[in-house]
N, C-alpha and C positions, 0 to 999 in steps of 0.2 A: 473102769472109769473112763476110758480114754476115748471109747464110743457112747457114752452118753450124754444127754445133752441137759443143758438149766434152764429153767421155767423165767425166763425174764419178767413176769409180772409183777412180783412185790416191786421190787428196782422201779417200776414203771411209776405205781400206786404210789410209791412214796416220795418219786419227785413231783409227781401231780400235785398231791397233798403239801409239801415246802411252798410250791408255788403260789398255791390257792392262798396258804396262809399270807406267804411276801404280797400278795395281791389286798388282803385284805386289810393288811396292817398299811399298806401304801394309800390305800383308798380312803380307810378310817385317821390317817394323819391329814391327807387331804380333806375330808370333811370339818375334822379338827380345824386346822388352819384356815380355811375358809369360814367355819363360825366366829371363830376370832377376829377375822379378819370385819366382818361383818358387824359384831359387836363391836370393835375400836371405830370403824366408822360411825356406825351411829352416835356413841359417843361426841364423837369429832364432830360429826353434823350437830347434832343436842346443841353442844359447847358454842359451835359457831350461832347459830340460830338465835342462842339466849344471847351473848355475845353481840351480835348485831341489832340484834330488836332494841336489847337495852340500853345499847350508846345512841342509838334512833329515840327513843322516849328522853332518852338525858337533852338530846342537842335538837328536837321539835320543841318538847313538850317542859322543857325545864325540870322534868321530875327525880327525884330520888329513888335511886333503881339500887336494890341488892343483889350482890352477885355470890350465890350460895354454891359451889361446888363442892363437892365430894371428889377428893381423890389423895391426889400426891400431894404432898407438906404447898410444894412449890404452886401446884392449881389453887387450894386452898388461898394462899397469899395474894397471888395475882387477884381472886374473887374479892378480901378483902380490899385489895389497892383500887381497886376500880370502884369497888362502892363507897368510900373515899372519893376519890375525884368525880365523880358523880355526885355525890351530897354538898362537895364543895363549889363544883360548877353551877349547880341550882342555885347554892345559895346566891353569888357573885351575881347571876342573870338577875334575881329576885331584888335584888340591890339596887343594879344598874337601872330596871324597870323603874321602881322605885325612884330611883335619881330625876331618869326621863320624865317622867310623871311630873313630877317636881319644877323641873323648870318648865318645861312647857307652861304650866300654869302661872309659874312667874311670872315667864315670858307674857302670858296673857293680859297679868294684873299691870306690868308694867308696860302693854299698849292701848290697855285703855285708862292708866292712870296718865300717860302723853297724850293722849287726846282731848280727855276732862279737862288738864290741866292749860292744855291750849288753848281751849276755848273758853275757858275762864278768865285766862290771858288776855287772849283779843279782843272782848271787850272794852275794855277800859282803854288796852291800848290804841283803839280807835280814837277814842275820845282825847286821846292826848294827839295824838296825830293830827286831830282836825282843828283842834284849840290853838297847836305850834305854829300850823300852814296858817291859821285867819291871824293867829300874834304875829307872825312876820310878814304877813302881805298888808300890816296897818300901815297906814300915810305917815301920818304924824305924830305919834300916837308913842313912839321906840325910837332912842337915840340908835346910829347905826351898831354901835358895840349891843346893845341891847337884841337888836334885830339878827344880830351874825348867832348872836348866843340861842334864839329862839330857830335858826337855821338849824343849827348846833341840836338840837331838842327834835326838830322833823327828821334831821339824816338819821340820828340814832335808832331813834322812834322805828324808821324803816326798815333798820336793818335787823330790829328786832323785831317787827311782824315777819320778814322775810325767812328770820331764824325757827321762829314760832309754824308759821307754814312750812318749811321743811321738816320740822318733830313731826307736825299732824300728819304729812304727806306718809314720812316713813314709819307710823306707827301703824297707820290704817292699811301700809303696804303689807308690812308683819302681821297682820292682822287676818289679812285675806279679806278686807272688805272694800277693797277700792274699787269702786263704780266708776263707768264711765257712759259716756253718753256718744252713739254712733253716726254719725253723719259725715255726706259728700265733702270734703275739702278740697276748695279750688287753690291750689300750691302755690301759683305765681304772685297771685293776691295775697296769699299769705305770710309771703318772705319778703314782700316789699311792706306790708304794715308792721311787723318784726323791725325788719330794717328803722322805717321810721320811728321807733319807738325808741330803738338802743343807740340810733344817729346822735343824738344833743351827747350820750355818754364819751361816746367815740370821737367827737368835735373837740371835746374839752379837752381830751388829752393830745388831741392835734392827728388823729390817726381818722384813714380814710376806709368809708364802710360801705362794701362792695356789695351788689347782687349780681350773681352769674347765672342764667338761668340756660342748659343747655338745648338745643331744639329738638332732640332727639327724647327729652324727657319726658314722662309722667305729667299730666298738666294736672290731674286729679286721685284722687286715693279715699275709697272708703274708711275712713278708722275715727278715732277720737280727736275732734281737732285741738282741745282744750289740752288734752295731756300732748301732744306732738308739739302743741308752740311752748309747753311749758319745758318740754327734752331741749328743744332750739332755743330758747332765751338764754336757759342754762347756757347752754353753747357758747353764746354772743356774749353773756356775762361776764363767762369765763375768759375767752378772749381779750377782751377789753378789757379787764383788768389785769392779765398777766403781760400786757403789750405796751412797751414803752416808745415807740416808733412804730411806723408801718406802715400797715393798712389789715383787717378783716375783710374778708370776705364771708360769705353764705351762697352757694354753690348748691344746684340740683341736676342731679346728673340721670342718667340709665345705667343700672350697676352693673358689671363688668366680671366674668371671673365663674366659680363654682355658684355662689350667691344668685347668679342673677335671677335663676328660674325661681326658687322661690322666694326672693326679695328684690325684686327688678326696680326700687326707688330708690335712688342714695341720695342724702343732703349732708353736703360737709360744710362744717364752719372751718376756715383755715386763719391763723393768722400768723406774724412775724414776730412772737414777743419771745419770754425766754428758753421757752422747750422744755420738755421733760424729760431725764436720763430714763434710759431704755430699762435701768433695773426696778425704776422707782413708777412705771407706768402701770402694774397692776394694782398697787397700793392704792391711787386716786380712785378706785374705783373700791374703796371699802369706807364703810360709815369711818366718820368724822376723821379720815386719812388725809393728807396732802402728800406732793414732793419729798417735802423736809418739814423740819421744825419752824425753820426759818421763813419759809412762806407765810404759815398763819401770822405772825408779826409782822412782815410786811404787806403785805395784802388781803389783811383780813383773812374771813370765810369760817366755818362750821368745817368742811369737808362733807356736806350730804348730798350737794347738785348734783354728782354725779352719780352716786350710790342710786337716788331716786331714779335721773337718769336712767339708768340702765334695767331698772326693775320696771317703770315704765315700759319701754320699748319692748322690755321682754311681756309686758300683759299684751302691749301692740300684735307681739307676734313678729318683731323683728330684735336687732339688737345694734350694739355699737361698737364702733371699731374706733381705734387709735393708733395714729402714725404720727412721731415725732420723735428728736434728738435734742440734745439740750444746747442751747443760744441758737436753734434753726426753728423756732416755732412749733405748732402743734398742728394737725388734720383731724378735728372730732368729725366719725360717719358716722349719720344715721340709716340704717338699710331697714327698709319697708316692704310687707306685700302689698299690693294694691288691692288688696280684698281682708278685710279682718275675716278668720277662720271664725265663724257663727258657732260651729261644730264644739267649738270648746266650753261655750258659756249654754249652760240649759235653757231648753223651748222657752220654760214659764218667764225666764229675763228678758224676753226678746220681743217686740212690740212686732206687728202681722207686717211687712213687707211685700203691698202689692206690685208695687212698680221696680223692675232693677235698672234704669238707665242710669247711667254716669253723669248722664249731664241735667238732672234733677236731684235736688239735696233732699232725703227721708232719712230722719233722725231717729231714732228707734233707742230708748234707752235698756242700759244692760245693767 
């Protein structure tokens, strides 16, 4: 035995063979685990996909989306919770819709029942207005108690067309049908026949009423001139009855600041009466708002001048500014472009425009 030798091959064959198999069984767990792996994604992908589509169809398209999964107690659940809040979020849009719908259309019936009802109004109330002015301007006709009382009769008269015209203004604003008509305004002429208008107002109460007209200014501005002195009267209305000493001014300046490029005209009304607290300033700018309570009592008003006001200027293409503190007066601006943007109002409203000088008035209704 001690000189023979052993056949190392079996030995050899049968760690090949262990090997092959460790190999194969390594490779087949690998394949394993990589099918797996492959199926739980696509899963995962499925899950995601249905998943995001369907909370896309709930929050585009308002719809009622089921969420059906097959799996675990806990996917199951989640499937039903979501189609629940889904059927429930539909439903809630479909309401709200609903709601919108609803007022809007109120909204509608109620600007054009303030319209009808204006102009139903103004009629007659003409009539009485023009009866009160020829009853109080008789000779002899009215003892003076008689004559103060039919004065009595005109003031109201007016303050009630002027009521009546602010509903119409601001129902036809709500409305989207305020027309306006566009033409050359020469500014300096304009603020002085203003001026003269609201002068007798300003006299009585013993306050003096200024035009400042700066040299550097705009002397002209395409836009609506009708609705511009109707934004400035407000102004000067406004003034002059909140001002118990002073003076008013109407001021036109070249605006100054981020604004100027595109709204290079500013017109401020300033005056010295009681000023508005810095909290209560955005208020005056809301339908039938004032200061306080206590304004409307003493000095009258609606609170719509301004509301209008502002919705005005914003068809204008510009807007309004306010600077004031309270017992220091008020500064209403008005900022303008010199050119109303055309671009906003369609071709077929716009009458042909051959000529564009500035210093020629072409009225062109819109």
């Amino acid at each position: 035995w001690a000189g023979r030798s052993v056949d190392p091959s079996p030995l050899i064959e049968f760690r090949e063979m262990v090997a092959l198999n460790v190999l194969s069984i390594v490779i087949g767990l690998i394949i394993v685990v990589l099918a797996a792996a492959r199926w739980f994604a696509v899963r995962v992908e499925r899950f995601s996909t249905e998943l995001t589509e369907g909370i896309g169809m709930v929050l585009r398209e308002n719809r009622e989306v089921a969420f059906q999964w097959k799996g675990t107690r806990e996917l199951h659940d989640l499937g039903e919770q979501l189609t629940t809040l889904a059927k429930t979020h539909a439903e809630h849009t479909q309401q709200l819709e609903k709601h919108a719908r609803e007022l809007e259309q109120s909204n509608r019936y109620k600007s054009q029942f303030l319209a009808n009802v204006s102009h139903e109004l103004r009629t007659p109330l003409n009539s009485i207005l023009l009866l009160s002015k020829l009853l109080a301007a008789s000779d002899n006709t009215l003892s003076a108690e008689q004559r103060k009382q039919a004065e009595v009769i005109n003031s109201a008269g007016g303050d009630l067309r002027m009521l009546i015209d602010n509903i119409l203004d601001l129902s036809r604003i709500e409305a989207g049908k305020c027309t306006f008509t566009l033409e050359r305004v020469e500014l300096p002429s304009t603020l002085d026949k203003l001026a003269d208008l609201m002068r007798p107002l300003a006299e009585d109460k013993g306050l003096k009423l200024i035009v400042d007209i700066s040299a550097d200014a705009p002397s002209r501005i395409y836009t609506d001139g009708e609705k511009l002195r109707q934004i400035l009267k407000n102004f000067l209305s406004n003034a002059i009855k909140f001002t118990a000493r002073g003076e008013v001014a109407i001021c036109l300046r070249r605006t100054e600041g981020s604004v100027s490029s595109a709204c290079p005209l500013r017109i401020d009304v300033r005056d010295t009466g009681v000023g508005i607290p810095v909290d209560k300033q955005a208020a005056v700018f809301e339908a039938f708002q004032q200061a306080d309570g206590s304004t409307n009592r003493r000095y009258g008003g609606t609170g719509l001048g301004l509301t209008i006001s502002r919705s005005l200027a914003e068809i204008l293409g510009g807007r309004i500014l306010l600077k004031s503190a309270e017992g220091r007066g008020a500064t209403f601006s008005l900022v303008l472009p010199l050119e109303f943007d055309r671009s906003q109002v369609p071709p077929d409203q716009l009458a042909d425009e051959e000529d564009d000088n500035l210093d020629t008035p072409m009225p062109s209704k819109v």
